[in-house]
N, C-alpha and C positions, 0 to 999 in steps of 0.2 A: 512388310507387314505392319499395321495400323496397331497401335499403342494397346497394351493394356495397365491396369493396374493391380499391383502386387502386393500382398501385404508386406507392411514392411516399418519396422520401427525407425523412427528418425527423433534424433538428439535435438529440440530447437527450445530454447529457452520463450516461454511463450508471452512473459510477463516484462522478456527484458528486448530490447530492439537492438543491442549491438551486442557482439560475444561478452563486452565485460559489463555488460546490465547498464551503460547510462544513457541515457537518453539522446535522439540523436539532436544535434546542431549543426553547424556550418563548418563544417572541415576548412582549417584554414588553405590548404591545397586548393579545396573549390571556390573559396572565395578568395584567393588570390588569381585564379584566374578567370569569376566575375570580373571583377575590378578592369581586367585589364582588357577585359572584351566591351566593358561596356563604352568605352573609348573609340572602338573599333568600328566603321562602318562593316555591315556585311558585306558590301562589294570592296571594300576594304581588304578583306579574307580572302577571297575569292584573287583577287588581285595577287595576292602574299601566295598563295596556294595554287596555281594553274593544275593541278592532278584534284581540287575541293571534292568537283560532284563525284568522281569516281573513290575516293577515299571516305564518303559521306552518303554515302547508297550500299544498301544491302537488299540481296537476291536470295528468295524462298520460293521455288515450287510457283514460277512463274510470275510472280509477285515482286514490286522494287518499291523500296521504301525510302527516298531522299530526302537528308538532314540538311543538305549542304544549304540550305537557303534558313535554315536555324542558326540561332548565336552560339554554336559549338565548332568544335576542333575535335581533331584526335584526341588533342591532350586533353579537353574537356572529356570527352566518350570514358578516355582511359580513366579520368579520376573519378568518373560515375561510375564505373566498373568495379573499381579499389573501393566506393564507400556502399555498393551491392553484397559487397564480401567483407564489408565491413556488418553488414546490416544481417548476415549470414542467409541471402536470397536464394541461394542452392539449396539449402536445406529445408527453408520452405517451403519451396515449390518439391518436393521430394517431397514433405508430410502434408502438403495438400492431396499429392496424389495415393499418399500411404493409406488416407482416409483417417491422419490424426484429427482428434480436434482444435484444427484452427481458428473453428470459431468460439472463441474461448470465453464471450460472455453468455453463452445459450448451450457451453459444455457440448458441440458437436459437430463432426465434419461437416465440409463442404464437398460433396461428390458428385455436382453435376456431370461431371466427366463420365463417371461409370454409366448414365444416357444412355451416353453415345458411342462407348466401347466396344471394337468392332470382335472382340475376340470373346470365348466363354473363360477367361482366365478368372479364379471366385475372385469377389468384389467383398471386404469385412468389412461391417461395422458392427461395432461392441461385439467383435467373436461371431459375427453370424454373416455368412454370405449371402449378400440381398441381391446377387446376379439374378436367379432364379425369381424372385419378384416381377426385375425390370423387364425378363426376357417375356411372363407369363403378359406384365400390362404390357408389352409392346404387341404381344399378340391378340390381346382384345382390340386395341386401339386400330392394327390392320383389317380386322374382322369386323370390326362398328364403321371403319370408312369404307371397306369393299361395300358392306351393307347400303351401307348411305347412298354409294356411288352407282351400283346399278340397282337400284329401285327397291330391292327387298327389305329393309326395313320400312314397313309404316306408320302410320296414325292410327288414330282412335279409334279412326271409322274406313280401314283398311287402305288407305291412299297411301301411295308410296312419298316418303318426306323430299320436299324439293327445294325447301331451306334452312337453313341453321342459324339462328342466333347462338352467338358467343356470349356468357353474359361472366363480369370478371373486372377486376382492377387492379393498376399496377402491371405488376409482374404477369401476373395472370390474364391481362388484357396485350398489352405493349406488345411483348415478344410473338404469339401469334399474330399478330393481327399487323407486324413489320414483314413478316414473311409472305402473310397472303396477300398483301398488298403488294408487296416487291417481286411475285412472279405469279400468283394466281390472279392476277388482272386480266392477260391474254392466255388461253390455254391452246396447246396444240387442237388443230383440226381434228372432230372426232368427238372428243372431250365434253361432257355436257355434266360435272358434277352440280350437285345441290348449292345456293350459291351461298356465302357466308357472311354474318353481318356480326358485328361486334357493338355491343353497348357495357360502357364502363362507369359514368358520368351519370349521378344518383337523378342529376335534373331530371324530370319527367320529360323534356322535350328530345332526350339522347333516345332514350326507349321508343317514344312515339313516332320518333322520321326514322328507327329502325324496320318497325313496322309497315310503316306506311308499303299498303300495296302487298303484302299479306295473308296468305289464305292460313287458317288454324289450323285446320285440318292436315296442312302437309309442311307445319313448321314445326321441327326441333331445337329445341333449346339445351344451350351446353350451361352448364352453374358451374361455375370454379371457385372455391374457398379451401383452401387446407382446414379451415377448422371450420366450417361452415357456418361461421359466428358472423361473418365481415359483413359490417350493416350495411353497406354501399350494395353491395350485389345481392343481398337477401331481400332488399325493397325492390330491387329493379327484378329480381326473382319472382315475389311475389307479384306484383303488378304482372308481370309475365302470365305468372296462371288464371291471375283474375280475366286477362283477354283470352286466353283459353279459352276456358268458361264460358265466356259471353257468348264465343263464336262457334263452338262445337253443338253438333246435339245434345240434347236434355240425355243425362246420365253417361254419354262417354266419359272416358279413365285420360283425364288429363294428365295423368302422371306417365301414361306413355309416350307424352311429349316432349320428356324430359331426359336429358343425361346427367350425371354430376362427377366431379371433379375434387376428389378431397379424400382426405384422412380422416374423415369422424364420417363413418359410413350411416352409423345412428340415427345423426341428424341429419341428414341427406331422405333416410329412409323418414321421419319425422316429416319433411317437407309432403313426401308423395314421389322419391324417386326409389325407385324398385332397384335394390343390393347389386342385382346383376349389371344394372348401368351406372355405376357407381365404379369411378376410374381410382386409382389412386395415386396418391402423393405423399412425400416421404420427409419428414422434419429436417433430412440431412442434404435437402437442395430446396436455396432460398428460391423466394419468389420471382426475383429477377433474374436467375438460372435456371426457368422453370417450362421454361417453352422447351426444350429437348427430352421430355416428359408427357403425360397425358395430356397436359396443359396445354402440346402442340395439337392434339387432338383434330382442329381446323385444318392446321395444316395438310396432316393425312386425308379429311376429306376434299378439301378443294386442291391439290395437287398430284393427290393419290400416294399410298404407303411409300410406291418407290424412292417419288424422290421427296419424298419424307425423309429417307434413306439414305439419301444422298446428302443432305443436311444436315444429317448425325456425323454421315464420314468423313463432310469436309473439314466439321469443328474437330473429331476425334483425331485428323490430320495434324491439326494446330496444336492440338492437344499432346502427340508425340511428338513435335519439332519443339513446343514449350518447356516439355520436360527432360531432353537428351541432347538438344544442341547450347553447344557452351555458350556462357551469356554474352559475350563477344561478337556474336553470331544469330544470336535467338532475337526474332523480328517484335517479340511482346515484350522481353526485355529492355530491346535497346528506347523500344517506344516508350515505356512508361519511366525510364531513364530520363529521355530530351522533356517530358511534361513535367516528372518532378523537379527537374532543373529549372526547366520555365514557370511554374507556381512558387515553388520553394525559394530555388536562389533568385531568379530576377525579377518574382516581385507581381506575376503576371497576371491578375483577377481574373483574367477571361477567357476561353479557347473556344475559338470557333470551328465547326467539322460542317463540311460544304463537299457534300457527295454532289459528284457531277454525272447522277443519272433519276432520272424523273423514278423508275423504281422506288428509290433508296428515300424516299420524301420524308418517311417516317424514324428514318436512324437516326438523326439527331433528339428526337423525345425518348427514341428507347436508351439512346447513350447518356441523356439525362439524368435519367433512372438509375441506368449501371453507376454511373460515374458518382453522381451527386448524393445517390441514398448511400451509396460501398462508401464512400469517402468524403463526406460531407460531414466532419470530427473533428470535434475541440479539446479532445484528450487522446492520449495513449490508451496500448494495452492493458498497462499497467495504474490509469484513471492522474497520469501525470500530463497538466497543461501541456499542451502545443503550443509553443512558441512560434510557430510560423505556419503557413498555412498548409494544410494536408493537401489539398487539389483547387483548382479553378472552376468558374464557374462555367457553366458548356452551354453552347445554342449554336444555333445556325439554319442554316435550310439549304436544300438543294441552289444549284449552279444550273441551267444562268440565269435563272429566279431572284437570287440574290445579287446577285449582278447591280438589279435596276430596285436595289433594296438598302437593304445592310452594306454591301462594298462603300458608300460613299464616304461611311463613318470609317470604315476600312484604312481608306485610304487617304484622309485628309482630316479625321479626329485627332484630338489630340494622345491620346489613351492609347497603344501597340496591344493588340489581342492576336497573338499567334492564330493561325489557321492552316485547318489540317482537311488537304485536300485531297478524296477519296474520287478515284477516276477508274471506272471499267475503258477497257480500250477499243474494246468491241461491241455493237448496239445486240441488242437481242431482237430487235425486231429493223433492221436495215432499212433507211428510205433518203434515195439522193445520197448525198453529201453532209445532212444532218451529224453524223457523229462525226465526220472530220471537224464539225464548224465549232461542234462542244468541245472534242479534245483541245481544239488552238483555242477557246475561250477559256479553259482551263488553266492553261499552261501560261498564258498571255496573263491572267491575275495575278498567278503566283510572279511570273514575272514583275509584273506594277507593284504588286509589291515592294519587292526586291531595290529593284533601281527605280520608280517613284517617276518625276517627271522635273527638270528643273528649271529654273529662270531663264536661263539662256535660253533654253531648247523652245520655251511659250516666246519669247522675247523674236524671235526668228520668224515664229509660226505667223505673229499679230502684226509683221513687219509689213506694209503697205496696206493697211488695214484703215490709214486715216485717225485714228485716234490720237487723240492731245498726250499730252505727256502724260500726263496729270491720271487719266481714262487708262493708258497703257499701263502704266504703273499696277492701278487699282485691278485691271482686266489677268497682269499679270500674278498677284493672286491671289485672287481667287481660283487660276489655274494649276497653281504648284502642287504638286502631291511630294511630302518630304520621300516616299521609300524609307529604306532600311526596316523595311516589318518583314516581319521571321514567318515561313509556313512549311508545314512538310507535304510533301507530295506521295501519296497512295497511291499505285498502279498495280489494277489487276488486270486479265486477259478478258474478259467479261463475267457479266454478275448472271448466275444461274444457282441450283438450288445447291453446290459443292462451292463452288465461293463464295455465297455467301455466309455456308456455317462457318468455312474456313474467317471471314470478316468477321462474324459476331464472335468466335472463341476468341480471336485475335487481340479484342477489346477486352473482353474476358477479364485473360492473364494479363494482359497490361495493365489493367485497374487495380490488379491481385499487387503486380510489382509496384505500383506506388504508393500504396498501404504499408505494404514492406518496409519499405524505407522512410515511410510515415512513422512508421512504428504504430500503426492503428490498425485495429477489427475491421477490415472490410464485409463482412456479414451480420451484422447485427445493424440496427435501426430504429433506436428506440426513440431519433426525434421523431417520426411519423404517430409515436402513438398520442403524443402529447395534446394535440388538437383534437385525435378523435376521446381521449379524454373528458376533455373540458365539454364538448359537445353534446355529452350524455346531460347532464343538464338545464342544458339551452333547451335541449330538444323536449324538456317534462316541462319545462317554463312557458313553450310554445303551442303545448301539446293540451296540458290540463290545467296552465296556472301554476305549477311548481313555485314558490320560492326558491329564486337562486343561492346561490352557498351565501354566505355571510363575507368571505373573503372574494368577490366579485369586482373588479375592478366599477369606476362609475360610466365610464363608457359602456363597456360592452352592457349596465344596467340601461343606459338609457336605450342602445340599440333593443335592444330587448321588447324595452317598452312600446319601440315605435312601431316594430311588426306587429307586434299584438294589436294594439291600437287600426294598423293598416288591415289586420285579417277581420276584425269585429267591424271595421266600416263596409268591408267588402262581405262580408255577410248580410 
């Protein structure tokens, strides 16, 4: 039986990160056995350890996760274990799922999970069980993509809708539009949904190659804002309806063009979208938890409700093994464990995630988001300096793309950035030999990694090659790769629309765990608003002439002046 959630009080000190309130440091235990690894080659270990990879891999529900090519040990695991229980990680992840608020600067849970709950077990927040909500939006959301999908919903002018703009940023853009990418590209034979575009990106040129090749008459537009304030998507909204307009007959109801996506139904209805197509969204699941919501909305019509379905229950899967298997064991656990190790103790700026399936193209922007907005913090809970850093910085791109990219710096920079290597084992669409050639280009990096390439071994290779000493020398290197770089390896059975909810909750909670032990709010986000801030006045300076504030930096005065200067010549 697939998880529910229960109400339930849980004891966690919210202000303080370890039971006796101080802040956390460097456990001399973990940093005596930094010290002593950092000495250590990895094949060093491996060496010391002939039982590594099996002592250093852990199995979930078809799923293998190998540390053994990380700069840990048992006895590292174990003392990351003692300062998870130090940081009281059990009880967290308990009042995550209790529905306390853990998000303690915005006073309010985080309950993506209730989503995706497979059970009608009630779901509280503030004393009130919001099941009955999710269950009522889940069932419009089924009933607007059946609509969509075989023809019965129309246009203005009676034509049934044939495609959908998504219009949305962030959270509200990313997470669908990694899903409809990652398995509504090819659809089963038969199949002929409305097809789906996404504009996120205020440019005017995002919107207009969305368009392009566009009939009005049978395009729907999805608006997604919780507060239907967000000036990114209300311009590209607007702009929206003005091509309406343009292209429709003289007095069709452009507003049946329209779907919306938010919590302030008011102003949704203000714009011209009619109450009834007005989805909703709940203060108590952030943006970037937001696609298992109406937000997935795309989802359900270009894959269909079902395995929309399937996408709820694979996360809600992770969602039960996160919350009931002991952390010794629990695969988000141990992951956000080996990363806060690698950012915290050894120091690591940068983690690279190299999914090795053309799918998966856009998981590293969406893990961006997760990763870097959740925990992207220069203070505690409690507004007390971070002494070290909360997470690393994330990028990367698919395998074997990266290959003939990024890998070079990989492997012969001078800088170690751990990489975390996401590998389906199985192609979804079979052809030749192709996915044997990806899995051993996979597995063959994380290797080069590892053991690197040495002097002797190049010195062998150039041997009757005719070069001068002098040429040999220099030839040999520029072919050295040191090795000893750290990468974990991610095996699933193949990516379909249950592995992959189970992959994104999986990041989820691993993000959650190293906040934990950050001792920082992974929910809240208030450097994003600092730019759109400041921009409200750019934009009245740009707009009508404004006077900028008085405390204006002299840059950003002169930048100012030049546009202006560039739009009045160009008029």
């Amino acid at each position: 039986m697939l998880h529910c959630i229960r109400p339930l009080r849980v004891r966690v000190d919210f202000y303080g990160t370890h039971r006796n309130g101080h802040p956390p440091g460097i456990p001399p235990s973990l940093e005596a056995l930094r010290n002593s690894l950092r000495s250590t080659p990895l094949l060093g270990l491996f060496a010391a350890d002939p039982q590594r990879f099996s002592r250093l891999s852990f199995d979930w529900d078809g799923w293998l996760v190998d540390f053994s090519k990380e700069r840990v040990t048992r006895d590292v695991i174990a003392a990351l274990l003692r300062e998870a229980e130090a940081a009281n990680l059990s009880a967290w992840i308990a009042a995550l799922f209790a529905g306390e608020k853990v998000n303690q600067s915005e006073g309010r849970p985080a309950l993506h999970m209730a989503l995706r709950q497979q059970d009608d077990t009630p779901v509280h927040v503030d004393g009130r069980d919001v099941l009955p909500a999710i269950r009522a939006a889940q069932a419009r959301i089924t009933a607007l993509a059946g609509a969509l999908r075989d023809g019965r919903r129309t246009g203005a002018t009676g034509r049934p809708i044939r495609d959908v703009v998504h219009i949305g940023i962030g959270g509200s853009d990313l997470g669908p539009r990694l899903v409809c990418d990652a398995l509504g590209a090819i659809l089963p034979a038969g199949e002929h949904p409305p097809g789906v575009r996404f504009v996120s990106n205020v440019d005017p040129e995002h919107l207009t190659r969305a368009l392009h090749g566009l009939d009005p008459e049978t395009t729907l537009f999805v608006v997604v804002s919780k507060t239907f304030t967000t000036q990114e998507t209300l311009a590209n909204a607007a702009a929206a309806r003005r091509w309406l307009q343009a292209g429709l007959p003289a007095g069709a109801a452009a507003g049946t063009h329209f779907v919306g996506v938010s919590s302030n139904v008011a102003a949704a209805e203000s714009f011209g979208i009619a109450a009834d197509d007005v989805l909703p969204m709940w203060d108590w699941v952030g943006g970037r938890y937001s696609l298992w919501s109406a937000v997935g909305l795309p989802i359900a019509i270009r894959l269909g409700p079902a395995r929309f379905a399937e996408l709820l229950a694979g996360a809600a899967s992770v969602d039960r093994h996160f919350r009931t298997t002991p952390l010794e064991s629990n695969l988000p656990v141990l992951l956000g464990l080996v990363g806060w190790w690698n950012a915290r103790l050894l120091g690591h700026a940068e983690r690279v995630v190299v999914p090795y399936a053309h799918a998966l193209g856009l998981l590293p922007a969406f893990l961006q988001q997760l990763v870097l907005e959740s925990n992207g913090k220069r203070v505690q809970r409690d507004g007390t300096p971070l002494t070290l850093p909360s997470c690393a910085a994330l990028w990367g791109m698919t395998g074997t793309d990266g290959q003939h990219a990024f890998f070079q710096w990989l492997h012969q920079g001078l800088r170690e950035a751990p990489v975390e290597f996401i590998l389906p084992l199985r192609a979804a669409h079979p052809a030749g030999t192709q996915q044997t050639l990806l899995v051993a280009n996979a597995l063959a990096q994380a290797q080069a990694l590892l053991g690197g390439r040495d002097p002797g071994t190049i010195r062998g290779e150039l041997a009757g090659k005719g070069l001068s000493a002098e040429a040999l020398e220099a030839a040999i290197a520029a072919r050295v790769c040191p090795g000893d770089r750290a990468s974990t390896m991610i095996l699933l059975p193949q990516l379909d629309a249950r592995r992959l909810g189970q992959l994104l909750a999986l990041y989820e909670h691993r993000t959650f765990v190293e906040a934990v032990l950050s001792g920082i709010n992974c929910f809240d986000q208030y450097g994003v608003e600092l730019g759109k801030t400041l921009a409200a006045p750019i934009i009245a300076a740009l707009t009508d002439g404004s006077p900028l504030p008085a405390a204006t930096d002299a840059s950003t005065r002169g930048l100012v002046a030049r546009v202006r200067a560039a739009d009045a010549a160009a008029t």
